[in-house]
C-alpha positions in Angstrom: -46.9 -18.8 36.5 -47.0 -16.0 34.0 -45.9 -13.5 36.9 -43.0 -15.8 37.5 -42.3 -16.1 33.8 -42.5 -12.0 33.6 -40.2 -11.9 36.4 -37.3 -14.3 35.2 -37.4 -12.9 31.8 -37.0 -8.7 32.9 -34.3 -10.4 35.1 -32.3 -11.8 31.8 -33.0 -8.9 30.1 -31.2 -6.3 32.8 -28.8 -8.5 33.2 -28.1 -8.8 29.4 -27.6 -5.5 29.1 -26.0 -4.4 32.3 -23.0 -6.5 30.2 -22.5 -4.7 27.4 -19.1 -3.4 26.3 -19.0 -0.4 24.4 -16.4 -0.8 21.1 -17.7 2.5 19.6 -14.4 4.9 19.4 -13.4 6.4 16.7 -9.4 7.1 15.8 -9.3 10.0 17.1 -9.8 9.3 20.8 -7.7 8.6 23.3 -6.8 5.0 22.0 -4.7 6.3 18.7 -2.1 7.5 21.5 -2.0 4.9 23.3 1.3 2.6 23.4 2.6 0.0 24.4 3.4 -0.5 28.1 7.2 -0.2 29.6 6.3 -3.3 31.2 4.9 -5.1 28.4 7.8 -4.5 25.9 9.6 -7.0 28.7 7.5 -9.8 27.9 6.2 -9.3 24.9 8.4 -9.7 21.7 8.7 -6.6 19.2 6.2 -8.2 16.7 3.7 -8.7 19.3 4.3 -5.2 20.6 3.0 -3.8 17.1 0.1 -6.1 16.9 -1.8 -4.9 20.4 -1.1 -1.6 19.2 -2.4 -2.2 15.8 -5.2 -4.0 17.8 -5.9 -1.2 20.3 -6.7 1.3 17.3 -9.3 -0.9 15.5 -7.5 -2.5 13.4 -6.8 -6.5 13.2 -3.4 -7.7 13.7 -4.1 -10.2 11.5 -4.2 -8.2 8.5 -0.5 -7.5 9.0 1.6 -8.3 5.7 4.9 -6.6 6.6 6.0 -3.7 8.2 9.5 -2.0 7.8 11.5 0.4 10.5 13.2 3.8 10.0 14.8 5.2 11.9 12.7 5.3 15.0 9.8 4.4 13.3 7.5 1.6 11.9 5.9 1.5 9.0 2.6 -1.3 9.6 1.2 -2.5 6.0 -1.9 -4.1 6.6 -4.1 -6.0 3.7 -7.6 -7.6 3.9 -9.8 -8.0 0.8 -12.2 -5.3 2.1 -10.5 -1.9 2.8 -7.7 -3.2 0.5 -4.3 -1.9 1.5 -3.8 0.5 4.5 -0.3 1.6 6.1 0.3 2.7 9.5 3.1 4.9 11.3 4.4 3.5 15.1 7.0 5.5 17.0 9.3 4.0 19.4 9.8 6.3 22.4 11.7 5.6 25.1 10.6 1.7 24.7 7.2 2.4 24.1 5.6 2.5 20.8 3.4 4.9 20.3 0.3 5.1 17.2 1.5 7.8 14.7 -1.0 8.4 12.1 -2.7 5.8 9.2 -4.7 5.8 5.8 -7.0 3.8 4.7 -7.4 2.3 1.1 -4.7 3.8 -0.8 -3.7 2.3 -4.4 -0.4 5.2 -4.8 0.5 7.8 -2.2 3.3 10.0 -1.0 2.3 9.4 3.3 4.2 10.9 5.7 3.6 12.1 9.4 5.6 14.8 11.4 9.7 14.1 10.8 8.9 10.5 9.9 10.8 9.6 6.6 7.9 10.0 3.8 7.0 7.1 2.2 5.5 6.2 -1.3 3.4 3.3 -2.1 2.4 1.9 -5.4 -0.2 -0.8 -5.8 -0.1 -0.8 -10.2 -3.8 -2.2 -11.0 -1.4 -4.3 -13.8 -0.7 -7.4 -12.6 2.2 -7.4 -15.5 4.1 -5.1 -13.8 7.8 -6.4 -12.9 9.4 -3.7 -11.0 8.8 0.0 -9.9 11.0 2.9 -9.9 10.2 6.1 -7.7 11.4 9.2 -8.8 14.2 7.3 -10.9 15.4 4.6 -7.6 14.5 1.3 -7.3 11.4 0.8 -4.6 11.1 -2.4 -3.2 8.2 -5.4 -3.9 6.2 -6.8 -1.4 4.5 -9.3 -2.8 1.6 -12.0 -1.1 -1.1 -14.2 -1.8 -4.2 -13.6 0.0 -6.8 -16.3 0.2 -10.3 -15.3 -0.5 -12.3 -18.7 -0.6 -10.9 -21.9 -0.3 -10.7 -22.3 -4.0 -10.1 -18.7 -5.1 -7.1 -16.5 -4.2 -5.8 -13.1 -5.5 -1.8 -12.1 -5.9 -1.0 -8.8 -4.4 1.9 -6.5 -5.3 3.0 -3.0 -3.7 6.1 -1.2 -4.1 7.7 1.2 -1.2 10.2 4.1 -1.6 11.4 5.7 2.0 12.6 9.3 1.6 13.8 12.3 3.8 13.7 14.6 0.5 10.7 16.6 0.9 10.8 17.5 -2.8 10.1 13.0 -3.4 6.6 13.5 -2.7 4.5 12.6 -5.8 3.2 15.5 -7.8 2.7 13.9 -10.9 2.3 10.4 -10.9 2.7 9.3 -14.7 6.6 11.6 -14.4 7.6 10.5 -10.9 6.7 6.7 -11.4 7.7 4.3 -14.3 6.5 0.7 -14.3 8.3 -1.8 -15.9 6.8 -5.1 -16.8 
């Protein structure tokens, strides 16, 4: 009985591990180029075209608050309570879209990536503040609510500036930004 016992539980075991996947890549293998089949873009709507490629390079697709195109690119602006706020960079080639570049945690930034229009993103730690100008323009609010329990939930702000100037990139951050409140 014991020998049978042995025998059935060695089985499981193999067999247990003979299924494992392995979800261990990092962002700089062959995954951040991947896009987003020819094939695909046919039945799948543009939205869902960014989310399997947001998916396919670790992130969650859920996390997505808003993303904005230029040109022929896409800037992805994920949120969770975590990591905070992290932007991404898609290119549409020929029908495809293709993983660019991303950052992780950022608060305010000047990102850009190859020819793609540089972007700057504010997230003021104030929650007073009202509006954001870049460089002496208008950026524009994205603002959402982000549930953290069911009875506790935190308002979040950012502001985004889209430039081709490579002189807008922020040097100094207290002369290049004023917050109004």
């Amino acid at each position: 009985m014991q020998k049978l016992l042995l025998s059935v539980t060695v089985i499981l075991f193999l067999f247990g591990c003979s299924n494992e996947e392995s979800n261990d890549h990092t962002k700089n293998e062959s995954v951040v180029s991947e896009g987003v089949d020819e094939n695909a873009s046919e039945t799948l709507s543009f939205e869902e075209q960014i989310q399997k490629v947001i998916k396919a390079n670790s992130y969650n697709p859920e996390d997505i608050v808003d993303y904005d195109l230029k040109q022929d690119y896409i800037y992805v602006f994920l949120y969770n309570p975590t990591n905070g706020l992290s932007p991404a960079i898609l290119k549409n080639e020929k029908d495809k879209l293709v993983w660019i570049k991303s950052w992780d945690a950022i608060q305010t930034s000047s990102l850009s990536a190859g020819d793609a229009p540089i972007v700057t993103i504010v997230q003021p730690e104030d929650a007073d503040v009202k509006d954001v100008k870049i460089f002496g323009k208008s950026a524009r609010m994205t603002k959402f609510t982000i549930e953290i329990t069911e009875d506790f939930s935190k308002e979040v702000k950012y502001w985004v500036y889209y430039s081709k100037q490579p002189d807008e990139v922020l040097d100094n951050i207290t002369e290049d930004i004023e917050y109004m409140k």
